[in-house]
TIROSE-590776 format. One line per 8 residues: their letters; for each residue z, x, y of N, C-alpha, C, CB. Coordinates in pm, whole numbers. Glycine has a CB too. Layout:
BEGIN
a> Z X Y Z X Y Z X Y Z X Y  ...
***
This chain:
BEGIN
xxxxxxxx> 9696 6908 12466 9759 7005 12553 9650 7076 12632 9844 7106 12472  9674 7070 12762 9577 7174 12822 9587 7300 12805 9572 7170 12942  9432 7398 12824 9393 7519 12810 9408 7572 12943 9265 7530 12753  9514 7619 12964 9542 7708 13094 9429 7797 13093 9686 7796 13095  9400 7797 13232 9247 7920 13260 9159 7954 13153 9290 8081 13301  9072 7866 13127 8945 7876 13067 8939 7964 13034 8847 7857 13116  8963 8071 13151 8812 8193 13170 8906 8323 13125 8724 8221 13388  9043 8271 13124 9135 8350 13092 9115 8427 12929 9258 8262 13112
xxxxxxxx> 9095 8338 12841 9139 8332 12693 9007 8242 12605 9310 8242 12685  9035 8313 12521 8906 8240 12407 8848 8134 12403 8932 8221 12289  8710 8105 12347 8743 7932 12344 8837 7901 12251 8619 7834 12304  8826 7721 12233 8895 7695 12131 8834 7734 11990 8923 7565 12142  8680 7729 12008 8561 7742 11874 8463 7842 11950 8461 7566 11820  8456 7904 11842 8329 8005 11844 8295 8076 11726 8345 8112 11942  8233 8138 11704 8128 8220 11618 8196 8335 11571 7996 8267 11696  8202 8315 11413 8271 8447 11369 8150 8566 11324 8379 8409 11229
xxxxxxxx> 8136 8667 11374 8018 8770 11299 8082 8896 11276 7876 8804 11394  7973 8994 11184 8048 9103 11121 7937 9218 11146 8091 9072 10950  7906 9205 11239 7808 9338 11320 7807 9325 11474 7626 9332 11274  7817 9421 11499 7764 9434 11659 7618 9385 11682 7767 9596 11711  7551 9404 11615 7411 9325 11628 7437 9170 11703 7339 9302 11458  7497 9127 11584 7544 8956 11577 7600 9001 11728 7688 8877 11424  7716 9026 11778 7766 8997 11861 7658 9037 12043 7904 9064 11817  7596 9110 12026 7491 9139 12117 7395 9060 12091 7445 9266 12117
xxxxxxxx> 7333 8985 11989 7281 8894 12029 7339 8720 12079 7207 8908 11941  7460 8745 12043 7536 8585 12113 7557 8608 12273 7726 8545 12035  7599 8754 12284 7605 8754 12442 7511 8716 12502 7623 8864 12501  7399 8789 12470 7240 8796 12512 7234 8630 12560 7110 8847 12354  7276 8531 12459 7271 8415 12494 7349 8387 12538 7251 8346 12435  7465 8393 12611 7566 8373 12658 7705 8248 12588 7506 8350 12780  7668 8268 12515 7795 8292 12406 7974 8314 12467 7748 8453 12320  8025 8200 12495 8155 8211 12568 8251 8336 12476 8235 8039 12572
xxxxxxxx> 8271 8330 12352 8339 8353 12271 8293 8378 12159 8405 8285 12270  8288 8528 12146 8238 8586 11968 8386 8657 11871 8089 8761 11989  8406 8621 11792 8482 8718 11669 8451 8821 11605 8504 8666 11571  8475 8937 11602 8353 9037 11533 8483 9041 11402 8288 9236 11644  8461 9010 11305 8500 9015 11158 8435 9105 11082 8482 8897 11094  8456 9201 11072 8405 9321 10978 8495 9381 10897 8351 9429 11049  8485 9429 10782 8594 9395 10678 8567 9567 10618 8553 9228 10548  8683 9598 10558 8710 9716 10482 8640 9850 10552 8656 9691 10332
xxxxxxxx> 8680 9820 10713 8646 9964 10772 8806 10072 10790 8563 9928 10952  8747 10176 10737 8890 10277 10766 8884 10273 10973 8853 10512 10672  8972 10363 10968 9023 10374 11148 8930 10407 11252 9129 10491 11180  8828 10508 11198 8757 10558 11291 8612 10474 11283 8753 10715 11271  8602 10397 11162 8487 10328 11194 8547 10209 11236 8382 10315 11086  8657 10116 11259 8700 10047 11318 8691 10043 11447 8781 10044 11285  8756 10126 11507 8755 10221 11642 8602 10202 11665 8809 10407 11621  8494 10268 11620 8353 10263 11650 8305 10115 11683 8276 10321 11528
xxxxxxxx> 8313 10032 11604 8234 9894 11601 8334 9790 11676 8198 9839 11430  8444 9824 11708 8525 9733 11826 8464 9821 11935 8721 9727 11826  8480 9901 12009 8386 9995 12130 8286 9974 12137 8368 10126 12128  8192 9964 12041 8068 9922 12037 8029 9776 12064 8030 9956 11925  8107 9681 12017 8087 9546 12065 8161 9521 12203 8138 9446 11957  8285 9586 12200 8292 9575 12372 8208 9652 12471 8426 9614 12418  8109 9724 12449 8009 9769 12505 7920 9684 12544 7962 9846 12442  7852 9635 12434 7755 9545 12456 7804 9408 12521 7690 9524 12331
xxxxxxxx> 7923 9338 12543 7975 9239 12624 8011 9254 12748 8064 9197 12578  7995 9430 12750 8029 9424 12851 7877 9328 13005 8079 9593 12848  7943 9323 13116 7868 9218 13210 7795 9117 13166 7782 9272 13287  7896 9055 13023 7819 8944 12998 7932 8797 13023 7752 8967 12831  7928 8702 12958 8057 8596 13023 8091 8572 12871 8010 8421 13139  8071 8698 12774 8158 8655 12647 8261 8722 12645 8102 8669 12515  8383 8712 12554 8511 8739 12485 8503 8800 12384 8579 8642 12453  8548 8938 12347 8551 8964 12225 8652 8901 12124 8558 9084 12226
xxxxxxxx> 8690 8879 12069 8784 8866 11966 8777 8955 11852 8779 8744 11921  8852 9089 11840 8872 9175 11781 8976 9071 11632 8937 9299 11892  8922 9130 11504 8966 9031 11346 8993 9124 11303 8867 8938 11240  9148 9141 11280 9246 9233 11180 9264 9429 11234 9149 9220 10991  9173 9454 11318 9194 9567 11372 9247 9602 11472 9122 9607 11378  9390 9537 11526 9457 9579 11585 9501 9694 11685 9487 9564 11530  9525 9847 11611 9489 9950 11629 9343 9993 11707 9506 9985 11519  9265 9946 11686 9123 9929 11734 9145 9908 11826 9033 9847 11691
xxxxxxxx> 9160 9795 11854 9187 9660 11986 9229 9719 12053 9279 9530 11983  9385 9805 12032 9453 9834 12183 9420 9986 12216 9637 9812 12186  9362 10083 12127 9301 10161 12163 9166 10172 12241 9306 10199 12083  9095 10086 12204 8903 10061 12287 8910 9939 12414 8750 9967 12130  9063 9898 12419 9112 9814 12567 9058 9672 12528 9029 9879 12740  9051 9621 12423 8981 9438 12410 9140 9423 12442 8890 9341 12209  9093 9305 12467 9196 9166 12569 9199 9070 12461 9109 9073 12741  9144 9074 12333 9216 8971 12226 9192 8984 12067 9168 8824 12260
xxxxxxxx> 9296 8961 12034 9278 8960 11866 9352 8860 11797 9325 9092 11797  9291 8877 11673 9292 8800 11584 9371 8850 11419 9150 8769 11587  9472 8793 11411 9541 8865 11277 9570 8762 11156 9694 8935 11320  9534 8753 11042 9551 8687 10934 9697 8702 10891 9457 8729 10838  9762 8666 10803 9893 8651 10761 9967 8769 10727 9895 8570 10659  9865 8857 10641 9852 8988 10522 9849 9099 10688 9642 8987 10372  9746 9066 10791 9758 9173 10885 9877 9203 10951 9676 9157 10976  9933 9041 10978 10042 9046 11054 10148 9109 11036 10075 8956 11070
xxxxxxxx> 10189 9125 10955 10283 9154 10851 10295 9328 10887 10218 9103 10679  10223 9399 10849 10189 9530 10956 10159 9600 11064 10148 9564 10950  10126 9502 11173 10086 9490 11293 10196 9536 11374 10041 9362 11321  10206 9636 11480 10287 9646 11585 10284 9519 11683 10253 9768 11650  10411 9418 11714 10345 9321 11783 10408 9385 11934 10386 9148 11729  10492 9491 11943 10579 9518 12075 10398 9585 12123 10769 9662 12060  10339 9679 12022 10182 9794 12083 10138 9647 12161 10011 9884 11911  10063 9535 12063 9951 9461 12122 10063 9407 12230 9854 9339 12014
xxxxxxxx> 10173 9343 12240 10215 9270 12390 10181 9380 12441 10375 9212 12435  10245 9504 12499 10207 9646 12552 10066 9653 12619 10208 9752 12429  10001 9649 12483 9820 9650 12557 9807 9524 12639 9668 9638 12421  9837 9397 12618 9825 9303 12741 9757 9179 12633 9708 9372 12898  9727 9188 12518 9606 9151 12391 9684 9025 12370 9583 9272 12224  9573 8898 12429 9633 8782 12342 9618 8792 12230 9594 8663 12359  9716 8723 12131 9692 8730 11987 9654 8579 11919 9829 8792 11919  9575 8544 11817 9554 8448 11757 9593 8485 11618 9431 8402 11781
xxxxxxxx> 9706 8383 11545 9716 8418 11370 9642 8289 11292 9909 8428 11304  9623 8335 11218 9544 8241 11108 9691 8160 10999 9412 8376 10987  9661 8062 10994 9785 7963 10940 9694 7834 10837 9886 7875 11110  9738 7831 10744 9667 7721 10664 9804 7654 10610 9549 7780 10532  9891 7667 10584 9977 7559 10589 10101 7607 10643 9993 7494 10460  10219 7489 10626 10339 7503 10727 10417 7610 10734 10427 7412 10713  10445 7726 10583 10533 7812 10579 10412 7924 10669 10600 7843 10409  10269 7949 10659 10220 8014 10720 10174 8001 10904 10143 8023 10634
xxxxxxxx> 10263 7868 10938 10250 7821 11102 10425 7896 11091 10217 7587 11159  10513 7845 11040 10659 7916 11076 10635 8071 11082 10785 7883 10952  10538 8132 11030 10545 8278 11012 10449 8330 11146 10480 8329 10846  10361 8244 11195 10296 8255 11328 10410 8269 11461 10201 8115 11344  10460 8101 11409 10535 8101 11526 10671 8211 11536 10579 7952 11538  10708 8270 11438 10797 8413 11464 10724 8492 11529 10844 8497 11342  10593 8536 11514 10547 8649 11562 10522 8603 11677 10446 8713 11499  10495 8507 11698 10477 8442 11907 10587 8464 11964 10456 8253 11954
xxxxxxxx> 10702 8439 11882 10827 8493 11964 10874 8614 12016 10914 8473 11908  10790 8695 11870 10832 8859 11890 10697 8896 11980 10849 8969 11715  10598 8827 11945 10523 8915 12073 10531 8868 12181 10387 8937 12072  10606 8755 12190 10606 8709 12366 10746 8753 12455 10599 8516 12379  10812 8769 12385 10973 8877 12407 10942 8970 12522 11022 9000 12250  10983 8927 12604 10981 9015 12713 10866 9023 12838 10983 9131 12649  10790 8922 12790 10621 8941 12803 10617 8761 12846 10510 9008 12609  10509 8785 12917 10424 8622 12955 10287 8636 12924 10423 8569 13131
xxxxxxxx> 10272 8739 12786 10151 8722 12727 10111 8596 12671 10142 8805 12640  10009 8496 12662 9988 8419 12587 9915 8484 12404 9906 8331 12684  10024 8391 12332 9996 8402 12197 9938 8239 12151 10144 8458 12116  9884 8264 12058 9792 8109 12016 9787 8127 11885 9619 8081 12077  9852 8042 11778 9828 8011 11637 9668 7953 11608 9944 7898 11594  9673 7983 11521 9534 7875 11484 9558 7755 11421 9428 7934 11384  9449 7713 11384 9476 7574 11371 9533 7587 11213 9331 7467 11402  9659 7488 11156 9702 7492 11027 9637 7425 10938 9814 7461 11017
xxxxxxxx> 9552 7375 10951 9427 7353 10829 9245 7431 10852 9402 7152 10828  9209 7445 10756 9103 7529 10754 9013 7406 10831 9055 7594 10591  8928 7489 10921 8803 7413 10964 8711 7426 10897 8756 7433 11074  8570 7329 10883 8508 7308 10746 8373 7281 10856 8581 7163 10614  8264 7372 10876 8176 7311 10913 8027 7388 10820 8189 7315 11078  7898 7324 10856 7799 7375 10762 7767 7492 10722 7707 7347 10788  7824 7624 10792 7851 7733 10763 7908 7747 10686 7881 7786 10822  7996 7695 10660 8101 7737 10559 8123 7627 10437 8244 7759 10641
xxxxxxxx> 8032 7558 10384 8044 7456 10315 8110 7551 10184 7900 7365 10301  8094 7640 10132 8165 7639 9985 8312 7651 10020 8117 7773 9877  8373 7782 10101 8483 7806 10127 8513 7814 10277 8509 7907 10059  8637 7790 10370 8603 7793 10472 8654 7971 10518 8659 7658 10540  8670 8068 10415 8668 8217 10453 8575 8264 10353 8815 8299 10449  8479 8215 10362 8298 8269 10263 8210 8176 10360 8265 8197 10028  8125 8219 10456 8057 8146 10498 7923 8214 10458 8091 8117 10628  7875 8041 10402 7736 8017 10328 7634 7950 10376 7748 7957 10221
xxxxxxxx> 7559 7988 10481 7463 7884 10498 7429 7776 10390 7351 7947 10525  7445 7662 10455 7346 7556 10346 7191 7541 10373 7400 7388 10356  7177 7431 10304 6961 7481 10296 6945 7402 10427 6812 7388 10117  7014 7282 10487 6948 7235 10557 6992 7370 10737 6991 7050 10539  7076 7401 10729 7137 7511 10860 7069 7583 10826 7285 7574 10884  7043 7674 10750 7015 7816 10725 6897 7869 10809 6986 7836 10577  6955 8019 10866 6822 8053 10931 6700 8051 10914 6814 8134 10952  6596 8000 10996 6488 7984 10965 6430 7851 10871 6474 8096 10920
xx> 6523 7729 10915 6491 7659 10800 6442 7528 10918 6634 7635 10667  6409 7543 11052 6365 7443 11157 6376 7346 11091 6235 7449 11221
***
C-alpha cells in the first residue's frame, strides 16, 4: 500500500529513545523519524521532555513521535503519537483527532489489531485525520535481540564496539 505524503507522517521505521539527548542527537543527524519513549513520568515532567524534544527538532527534517503521553502531545502541539493497548484504553481519542495528532497503536496479535482498528474508527469519526496501526507482530532487530519491548544491545552492535 502506498505512503501518502512522505513528508506528511512518520516513517515506516525509526528509532525509539528515552531522552531528549537521544533525540537531539538523531536530528543533529538528520534522522527522518525519532520516538521519544520515556516511561513512568507524572504530567508535568511529561509535559517538560515532550516540549523539550519538540524544541530541539524544531528546523530540523525530523518527526517527533510522542510514546504513551498523549496529554503531553496535544498540549506542547506534536503532530504524532504513539499509544500501546493499556494507553489506549484511557486516551481521549475525540482531544488527539481535535489536536490534528496522527495516532499509531501498538498491536501484537489479532484481538489487539481489532482493538486498534476501533480506535481508528473513533478517532477518524468526523475527521480525515490519518490513524496507522502498527505492525501485528513484534519487529525483532539487533537492538532488541532478548525482547522486542527491552532493547539490548548485542556485543557485536553495541556502542562503541567498531
Amino acid at each position: 500500500m502506498p505512503y501518502p505524503d512522505r513528508h506528511a507522517y512518520p516513517d515506516r521505521f525509526y528509532p525509539v529513545v528515552d531522552s531528549v539527548a537521544w533525540v537531539a542527537r538523531l536530528s543533529a543527524l538528520g534522522v527522518g523519524t525519532v520516538q521519544l519513549r520515556a516511561k513512568n513520568l507524572d504530567d508535568a515532567q511529561s509535559l517538560q521532555i515532550v516540549s523539550d524534544a519538540l524544541e530541539v527538532t524544531k528546523g530540523t527534517a525530523t518527526k517527533l513521535v510522542v510514546n504513551d503521553y498523549w496529554r503531553a502531545a496535544v498540549v506542547a502541539g506534536a503532530r504524532h503519537l504513539h499509544l500501546g493497548q493499556e494507553d489506549l484504553v484511557d486516551a481521549d481519542l475525540a482531544a488527539i483527532r481535535d489536536a490534528g495528532l496522527t495516532l499509531g497503536v501498538s498491536t501484537h496479535d489479532d484481538a489487539e489489531l481489532e482493538t486498534a482498528l476501533r480506535a481508528k474508527r473513533s478517532a477518524a469519526s468526523s475527521s480525515n485525520r490519518r490513524v496507522r496501526s502498527s505492525p501485528p507482530a513484534p519487529i525483532r532487530s539487533p537492538w532488541s535481540a532478548t525482547s522486542p519491548r527491552t532493547p539490548t544491545p548485542t556485543p557485536e552492535c553495541a556502542p562503541g564496539s567498531d
